[in-house]
N, C-alpha and C positions, 0 to 999 in steps of 0.2 A: 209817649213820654209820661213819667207818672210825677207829678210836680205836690211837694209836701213843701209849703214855705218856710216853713222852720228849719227844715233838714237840708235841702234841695231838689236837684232834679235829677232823672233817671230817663239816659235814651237806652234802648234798646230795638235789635231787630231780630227775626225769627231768621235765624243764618243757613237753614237748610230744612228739607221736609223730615220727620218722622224717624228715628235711627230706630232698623227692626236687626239686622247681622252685623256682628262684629261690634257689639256697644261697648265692651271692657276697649278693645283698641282703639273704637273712638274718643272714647271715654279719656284714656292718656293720651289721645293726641291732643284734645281739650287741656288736659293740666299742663302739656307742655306749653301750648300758645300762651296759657294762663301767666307761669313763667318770664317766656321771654317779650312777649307783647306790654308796651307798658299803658299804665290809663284806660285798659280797657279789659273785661273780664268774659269768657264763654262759662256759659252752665245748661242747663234742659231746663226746659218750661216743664209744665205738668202734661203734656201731650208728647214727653219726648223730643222736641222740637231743638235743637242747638241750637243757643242764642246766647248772640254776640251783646256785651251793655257795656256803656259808658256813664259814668258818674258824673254830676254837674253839684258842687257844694250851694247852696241857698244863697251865703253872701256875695257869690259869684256869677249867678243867674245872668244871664242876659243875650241876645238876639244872636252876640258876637259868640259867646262861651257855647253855645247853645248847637249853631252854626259850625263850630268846632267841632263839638263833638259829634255830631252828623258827621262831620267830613273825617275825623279819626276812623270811624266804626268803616265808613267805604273804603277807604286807605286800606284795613286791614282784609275786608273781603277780597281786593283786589290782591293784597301779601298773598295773601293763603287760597284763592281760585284755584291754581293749580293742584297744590297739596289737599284740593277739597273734592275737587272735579268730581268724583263718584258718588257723592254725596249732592251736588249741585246742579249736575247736566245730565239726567236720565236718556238712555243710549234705548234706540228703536230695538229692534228682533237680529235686525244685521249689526249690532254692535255701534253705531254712527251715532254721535252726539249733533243734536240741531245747532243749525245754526245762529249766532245770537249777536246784535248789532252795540256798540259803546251806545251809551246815554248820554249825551249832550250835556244836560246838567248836572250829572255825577262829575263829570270833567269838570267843569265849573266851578263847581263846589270846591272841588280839590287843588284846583289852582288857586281859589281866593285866598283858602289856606295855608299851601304848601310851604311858607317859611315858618309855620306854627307847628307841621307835622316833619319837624326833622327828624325826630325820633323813631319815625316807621323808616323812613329811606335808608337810614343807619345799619339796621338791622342786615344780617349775612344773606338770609334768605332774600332779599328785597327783590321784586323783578316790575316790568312795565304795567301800569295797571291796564287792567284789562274791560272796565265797566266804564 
């Protein structure tokens, strides 16, 4: 989080490794989410990196709003898992994506919020989260 008191706060996470092939199509499938996702924005780091961020205003700051947006940003990685998969889940030599277990406290998180995050489950693409 980068916290500027005057302005406010900024969450972000690094939403996927390194995009080397295919960066124009990544690249629009970024401005589409950009688009239909609300409160929360995808762009590249300087190492290429997709990353997902969430906005926190200054006079709005606090443990709760904070909490929120934590749980927005997860919400969405769980929206767009599938739609991301290639990007997300690096496949061995035979093609097989590892296997990978929910987080207990991602759940958590997302349940403390879920009447705050009606906005993601609304959406057409919406499916079970999967973290």
């Amino acid at each position: 989080m980068i916290h500027q008191p005057s302005l406010g706060g900024v969450v972000w996470v690094h939403y996927a490794p390194p995009l080397t092939d295919g960066l124009r199509k990544a690249y629009r499938r970024l401005l589409r989410w950009n688009d239909e996702l609300p409160f929360a924005k995808f762009a590249l780091s300087e190492d290429e990196r997709p990353m997902l961020t969430a906005e926190v205003p200054a006079d709005s700051l606090s443990r709760d709003r904070l909490g929120l947006a934590i749980a927005r940003l997860l919400a969405i990685c769980d929206l767009l898992h599938e739609e991301s998969i290639d990007w997300l889940e690096p496949r061995d030599r035979r093609g097989r994506k590892p296997a990978t277990e929910p987080d207990p406290a991602g759940g958590a998180l997302l349940e403390r919020y879920a009447a705050e995050l009606g906005e993601l489950t609304a959406l057409p693409a919406a499916t079970e989260p999967v973290a």
